[in-house]
C-alpha positions in Angstrom: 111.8 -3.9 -6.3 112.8 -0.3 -6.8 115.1 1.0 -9.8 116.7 3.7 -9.6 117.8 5.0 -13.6 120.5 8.0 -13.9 120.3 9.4 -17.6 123.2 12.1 -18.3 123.5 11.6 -22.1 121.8 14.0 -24.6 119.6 13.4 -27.3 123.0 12.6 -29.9 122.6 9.0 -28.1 120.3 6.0 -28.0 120.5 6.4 -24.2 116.6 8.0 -23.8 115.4 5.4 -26.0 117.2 2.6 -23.7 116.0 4.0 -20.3 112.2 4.5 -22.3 112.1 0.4 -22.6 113.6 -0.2 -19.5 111.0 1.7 -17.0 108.2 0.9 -19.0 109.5 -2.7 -19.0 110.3 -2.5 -15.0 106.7 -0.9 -14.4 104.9 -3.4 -16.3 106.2 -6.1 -14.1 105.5 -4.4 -11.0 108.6 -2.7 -10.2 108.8 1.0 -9.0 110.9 3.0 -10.9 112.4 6.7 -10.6 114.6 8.3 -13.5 116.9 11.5 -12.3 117.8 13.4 -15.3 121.1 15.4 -15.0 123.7 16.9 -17.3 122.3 17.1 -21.1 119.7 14.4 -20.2 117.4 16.8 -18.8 116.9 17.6 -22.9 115.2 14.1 -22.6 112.4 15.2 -20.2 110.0 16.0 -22.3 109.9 13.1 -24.6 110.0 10.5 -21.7 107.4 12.6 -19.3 104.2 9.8 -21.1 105.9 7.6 -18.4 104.5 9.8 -15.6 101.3 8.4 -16.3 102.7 4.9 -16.2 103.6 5.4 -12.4 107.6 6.7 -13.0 108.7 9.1 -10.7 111.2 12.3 -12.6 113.5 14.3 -10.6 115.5 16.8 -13.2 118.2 17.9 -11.8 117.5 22.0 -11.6 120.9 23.2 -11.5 121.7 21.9 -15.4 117.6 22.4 -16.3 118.7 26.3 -16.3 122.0 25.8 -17.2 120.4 24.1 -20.9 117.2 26.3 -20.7 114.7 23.7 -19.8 112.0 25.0 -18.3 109.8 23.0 -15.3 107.4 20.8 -16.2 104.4 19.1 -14.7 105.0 15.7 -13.3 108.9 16.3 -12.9 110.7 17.4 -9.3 112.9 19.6 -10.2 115.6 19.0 -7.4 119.2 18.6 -6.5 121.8 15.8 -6.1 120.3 15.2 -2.4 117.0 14.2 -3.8 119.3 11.8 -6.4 120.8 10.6 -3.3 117.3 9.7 -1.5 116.5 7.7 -4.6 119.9 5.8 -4.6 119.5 5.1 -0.7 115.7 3.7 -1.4 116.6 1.6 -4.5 117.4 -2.0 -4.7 119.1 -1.2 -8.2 120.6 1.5 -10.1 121.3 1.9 -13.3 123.3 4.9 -14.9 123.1 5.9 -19.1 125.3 8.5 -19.6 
């Protein structure tokens, strides 16, 4: 199965924490699993980026990376909302924090 995860909320929220447990849950029982960051959750990068090595797959969006200052980071895409809309097309779920 792939699972498509949409994080918008900022750090303020128990959303990062939440999406943490779900891909490493969803990867450790096989799943393939992409996380688009976008609004404040791009401030969530960073912390969630040990995930990489598990197999996740980031995509930040760029547009609000600048807008918040957050600079580009190995292991992350930094794209657009047609590389959010590739992952929804290709995913058998979606799940949106925000």
């Amino acid at each position: 199965m792939k699972l498509a995860i949409l994080l918008t909320a900022g750090p303020e929220t128990e959303d990062g924490h939440t999406v943490d447990k779900l891909a490493r849950s969803a990867v450790d029982m096989g799943h393939e699993v992409d996380i688009f960051f976008m609004d404040n959750g791009v401030f969530y990068v960073r912390n969630l980026l040990p995930l990489v090595g598990k197999g996740v797959r980031f995509t930040v969006c760029a547009h609000n990376a600048y807008e918040r200052g957050v600079d580009k980071m190995e292991g992350a895409l930094f794209g657009g909302q047609n590389d959010w809309a590739e992952i929804v097309s290709q995913a058998d779920r979606v799940v949106a924090f925000g």
